[in-house]
C-alpha positions as CSV (number, residue, x, y, z in Angstrom):
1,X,-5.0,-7.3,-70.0
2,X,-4.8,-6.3,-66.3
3,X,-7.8,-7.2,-64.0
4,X,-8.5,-5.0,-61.5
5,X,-11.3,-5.7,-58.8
6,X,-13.0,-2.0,-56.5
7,X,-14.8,-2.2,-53.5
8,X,-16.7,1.0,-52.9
9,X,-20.1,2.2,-50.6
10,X,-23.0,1.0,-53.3
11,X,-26.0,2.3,-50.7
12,X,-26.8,3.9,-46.9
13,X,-29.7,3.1,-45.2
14,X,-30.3,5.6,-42.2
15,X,-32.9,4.9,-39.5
16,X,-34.7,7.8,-37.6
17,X,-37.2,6.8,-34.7
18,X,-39.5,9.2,-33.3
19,X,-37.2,12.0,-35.1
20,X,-34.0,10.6,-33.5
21,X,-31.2,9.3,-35.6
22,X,-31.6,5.6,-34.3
23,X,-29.1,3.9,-36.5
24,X,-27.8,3.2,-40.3
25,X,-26.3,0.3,-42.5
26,X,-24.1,0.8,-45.4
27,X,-23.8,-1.7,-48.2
28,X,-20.9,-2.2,-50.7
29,X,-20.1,-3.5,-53.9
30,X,-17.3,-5.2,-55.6
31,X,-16.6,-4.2,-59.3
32,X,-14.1,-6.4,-61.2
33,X,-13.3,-4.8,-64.7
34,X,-11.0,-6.3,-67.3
35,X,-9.1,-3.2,-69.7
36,X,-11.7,-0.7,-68.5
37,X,-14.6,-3.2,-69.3
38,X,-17.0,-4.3,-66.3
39,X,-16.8,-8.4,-65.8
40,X,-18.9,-8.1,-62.5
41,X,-20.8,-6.6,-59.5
42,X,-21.6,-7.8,-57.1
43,X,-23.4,-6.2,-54.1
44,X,-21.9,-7.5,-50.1
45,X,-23.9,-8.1,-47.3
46,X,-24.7,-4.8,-45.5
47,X,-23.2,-3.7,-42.0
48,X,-23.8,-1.7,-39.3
49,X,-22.4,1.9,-39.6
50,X,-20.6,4.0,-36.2
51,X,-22.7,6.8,-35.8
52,X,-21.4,8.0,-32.3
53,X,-21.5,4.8,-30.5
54,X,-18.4,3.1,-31.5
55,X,-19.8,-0.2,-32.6
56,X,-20.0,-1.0,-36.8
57,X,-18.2,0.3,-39.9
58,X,-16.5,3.5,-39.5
59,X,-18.7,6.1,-41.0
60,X,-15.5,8.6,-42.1
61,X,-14.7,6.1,-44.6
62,X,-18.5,6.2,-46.4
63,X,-18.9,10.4,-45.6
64,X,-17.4,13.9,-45.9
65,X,-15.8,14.7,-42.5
66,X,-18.7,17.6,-42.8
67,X,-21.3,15.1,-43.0
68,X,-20.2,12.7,-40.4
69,X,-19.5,16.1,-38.0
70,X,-23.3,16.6,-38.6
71,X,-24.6,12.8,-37.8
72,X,-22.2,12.0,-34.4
73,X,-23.1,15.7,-33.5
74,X,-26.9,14.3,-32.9
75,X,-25.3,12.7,-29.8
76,X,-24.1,16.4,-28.3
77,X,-27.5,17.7,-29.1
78,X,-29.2,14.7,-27.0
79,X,-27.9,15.7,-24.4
80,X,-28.5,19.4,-24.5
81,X,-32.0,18.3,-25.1
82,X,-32.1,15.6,-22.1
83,X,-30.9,18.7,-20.0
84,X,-33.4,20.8,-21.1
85,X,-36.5,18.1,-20.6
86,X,-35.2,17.8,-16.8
87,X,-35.1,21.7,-16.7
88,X,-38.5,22.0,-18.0
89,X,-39.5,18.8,-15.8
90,X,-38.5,21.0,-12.5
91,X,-40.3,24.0,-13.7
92,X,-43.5,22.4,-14.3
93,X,-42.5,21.3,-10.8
94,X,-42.3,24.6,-9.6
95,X,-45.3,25.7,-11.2
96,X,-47.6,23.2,-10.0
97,X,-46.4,23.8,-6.6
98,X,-47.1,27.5,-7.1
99,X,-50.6,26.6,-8.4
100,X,-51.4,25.1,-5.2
101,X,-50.3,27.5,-2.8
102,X,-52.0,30.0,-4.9
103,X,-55.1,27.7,-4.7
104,X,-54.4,27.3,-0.6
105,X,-54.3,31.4,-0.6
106,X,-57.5,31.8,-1.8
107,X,-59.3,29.2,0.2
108,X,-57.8,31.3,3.2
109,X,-59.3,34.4,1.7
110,X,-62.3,33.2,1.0
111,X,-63.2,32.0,4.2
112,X,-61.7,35.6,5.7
113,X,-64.0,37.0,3.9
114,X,-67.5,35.0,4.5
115,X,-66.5,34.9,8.3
């Protein structure tokens, strides 16, 4: 009558803030079965899971290489979009400089024009 005892991901619990993947904790659970027959479960504390920032469990062990691909790729895409808020920051730059000059044009012409 062989006992045999499984440890295996039970739940995930992924955290988004303000849309961003801000972090996620896995929890596991220990199944000891005697001939097939369950004896026990019992869940273990939860932990931290590595999603790109090398700190907690390692998330290829819980996911599909596709799925963890698609969570550790949010930190390639932060970037992008951290390049693209300071690109849009120096155009609105641009723009509001434009606005004025425009603005300083007009006062020139006006006064031209009522002179």
């Amino acid at each position: 009558m062989p006992i045999t005892t499984v440890k295996r991901p039970y739940e995930m619990l992924v955290r988004w803030k303000d849309g961003v993947l801000a972090g996620a904790h896995v929890g596991f659970e220990v199944t000891t079965s005697e001939d097939g027959a369950v004896l026990s479960t019992t869940p273990l504390p939860v932990m931290a899971v590595d999603i790109g920032q090398g700190v907690g469990f390692p998330l290829a062990d819980i996911l599909e290489q596709v799925q963890v691909d698609a969570i550790t790729g949010k930190d390639a895409a932060d970037a992008k979009c951290a390049v693209a808020e300071a690109d849009c920051a120096r155009h609105l730059a641009t723009i509001k400089t434009l606005e004025e000059k425009v603005a300083e044009l007009e006062a020139l012409v006006a006064s031209a024009t009522t002179a």
